[in-house]
C-alpha positions, 0 to 999 in steps of 0.5 A: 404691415406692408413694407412701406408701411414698415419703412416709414415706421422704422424712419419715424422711429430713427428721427425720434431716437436722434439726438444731439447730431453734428455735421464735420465737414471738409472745410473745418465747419461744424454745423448742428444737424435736425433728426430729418436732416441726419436721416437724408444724409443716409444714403450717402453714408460710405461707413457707418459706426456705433460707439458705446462705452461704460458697461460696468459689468459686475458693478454691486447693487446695479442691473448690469446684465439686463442693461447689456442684455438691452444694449446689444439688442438695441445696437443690433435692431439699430443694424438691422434698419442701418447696416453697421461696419462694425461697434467699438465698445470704448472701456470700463467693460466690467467694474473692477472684478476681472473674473466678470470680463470673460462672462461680459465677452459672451454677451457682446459676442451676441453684437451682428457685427464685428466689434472692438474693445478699449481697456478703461480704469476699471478693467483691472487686467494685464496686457496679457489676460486682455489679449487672452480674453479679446484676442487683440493686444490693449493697442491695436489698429484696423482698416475699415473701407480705407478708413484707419482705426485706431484703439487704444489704451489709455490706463493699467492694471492699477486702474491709474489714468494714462497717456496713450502709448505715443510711440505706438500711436505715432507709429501708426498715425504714420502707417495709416497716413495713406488713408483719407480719414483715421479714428481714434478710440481712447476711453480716458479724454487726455485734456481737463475739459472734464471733471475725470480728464487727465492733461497731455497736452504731447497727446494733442502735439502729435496729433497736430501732425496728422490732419486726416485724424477725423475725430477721437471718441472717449468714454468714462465721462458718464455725464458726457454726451457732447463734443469738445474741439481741440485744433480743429478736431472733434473729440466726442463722447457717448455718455454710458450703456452701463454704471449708476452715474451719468446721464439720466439715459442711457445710450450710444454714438452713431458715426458715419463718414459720408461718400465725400469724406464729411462726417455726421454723428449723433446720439441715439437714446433708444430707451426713453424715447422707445418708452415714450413711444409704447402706445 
C-alpha cells in the first residue's frame, strides 16, 4: 500500500470512528460538528488529548484485562495517526480491590504518551498508596503547551462521592490564571444532572470566576457520552473503556484546542465501528 494509499485509509477510518463531536468557540456557541468537518480542523489543532475513564480493573465475572489490553492499543494506534500530548484516565482505575491497582499501572504504563490518573469511588486507597502507586498526589496540576491541567480528586478511601478540595482547587485556578485555557479532570460530576451525580453548587460558584477554565471532563457515569452546560462551561463525559454497565460500546474522548483558542471534542468508538469495517 503506498502512503497515499495509507493516508486516505487512516482519514476514512477517523471519519467513520467520529461521533458525537462539538465545536466551543470563542464566543460562547456550541455548534455540532460532522466527522469530515472535525477531520479538516486537524491541522489547526495546538493540543491534542484523549480521556477515558472507568477501567474496573479486577471487577468479577468481566473480561477487564482484555478490555484494557484493547484500550490502550487503540489510544496508542490513535496516536500514531494523531500525535497526542498526553492521556488522563479520569478514575475507577480498578473495582474496589486495591492489590489489582499496581498490576492495572503496568498495562497503562504500555500508553506511548504521557498519561495522568484521577482517583474514583472505587479506587478504595489512601492518599498515601496512590501516591505510592502513581507517583503524584490525589490533586495535582501540570501545564501543557501553556494550557493548565488540573486533576483532581473527587472521593475517599470509603468509596463516598465528594466535593473536589476548593482550597486547592481555587489556589491553582489562580496560579493558573496566566494561561489562556484550563482543564479540569474530576471523575464525580458535581451537579444532579445524572442518575450518580452529587449537588455542589460552591463547586460552580468558584469556577464562575475563572472564565479561562475551558472545560471539565467527568467519568463514573458509565451511560454518558455527552455533554452538560452549566454558566457557559462545557462540562463532558466519556462514557467507559472498562465495568459491565453503561453504553452499548465502549470508547474515549478525543480533546483539541485549536491555534485560536476554539476547542473541538468527540467520541471515538473504535470497537464497533472497527467491527463494522472487518471485510
Amino acid at each position: 500500500m503506498s502512503k497515499k494509499e495509507k493516508l486516505s485509509l487512516s482519514r476514512r477510518n477517523f471519519i467513520q470512528q467520529v461521533s458525537f463531536a462539538s465545536i466551543f468557540l470563542l464566543s460562547g456557541q456550541v455548534k455540532a460538528l460532522s466527522p469530515s468537518e472535525v477531520e479538516a480542523f486537524r491541522k489547526k489543532v495546538k493540543l491534542r488529548f484523549i480521556v477515558a475513564s472507568d477501567i474496573h480493573y479486577g471487577q468479577p465475572n468481566t473480561a477487564f484485562e482484555e478490555m484494557l489490553d484493547k484500550s490502550i492499543a487503540q489510544i496508542n494506534q490513535f496516536h500514531s495517526e494523531n500525535p497526542l500530548d498526553f492521556c488522563v484516565m479520569n478514575g475507577d482505575i480498578v473495582h474496589d480491590d486495591k492489590t489489582w491497582m499496581p498490576k492495572a499501572k503496568l498495562k497503562i504504563d504500555g500508553l506511548k504518551m504521557p498519561y495522568y490518573v484521577t482517583r474514583g469511588n472505587h479506587d478504595l486507597v489512601s492518599p498515601e498508596y496512590w501516591k505510592d502507586i502513581w507517583g503524584t498526589p490525589l490533586n495535582h496540576q501540570v501545564v501543557h503547551k501553556k494550557v493548565g491541567i488540573l486533576l483532581g480528586d473527587t472521593s475517599n478511601e470509603q468509596g463516598k462521592y465528594l466535593c473536589p478540595d476548593l482550597t486547592w482547587l481555587k489556589e491553582q485556578l489562580e496560579a493558573n490564571k496566566k494561561h489562556k485555557q484550563v482543564l479540569l479532570f474530576l471523575h464525580i460530576p458535581q451537579a444532579k444532572w445524572t442518575k450518580h451525580g452529587i449537588d455542589h453548587p460552591e463547586f460552580f460558584d468558584l469556577l464562575k470566576n475563572y472564565p479561562n477554565v475551558k472545560a471539565a471532563f467527568h467519568g463514573h457515569e458509565h451511560d454518558q457520552d455527552g455533554v452538560k452546560m452549566m454558566n457557559n462551561t462545557p462540562f463532558l463525559f466519556d462514557s467507559h473503556i472498562g465495568g459491565n454497565w453503561g453504553t452499548p460500546y465502549k470508547g474515549y474522548r478525543v480533546g483539541e484546542i485549536l491555534n485560536d483558542g476554539t476547542l473541538i471534542t468527540y467520541m471515538m468508538n473504535p470497537e464497533v465501528k472497527m467491527e463494522e469495517l472487518s471485510f
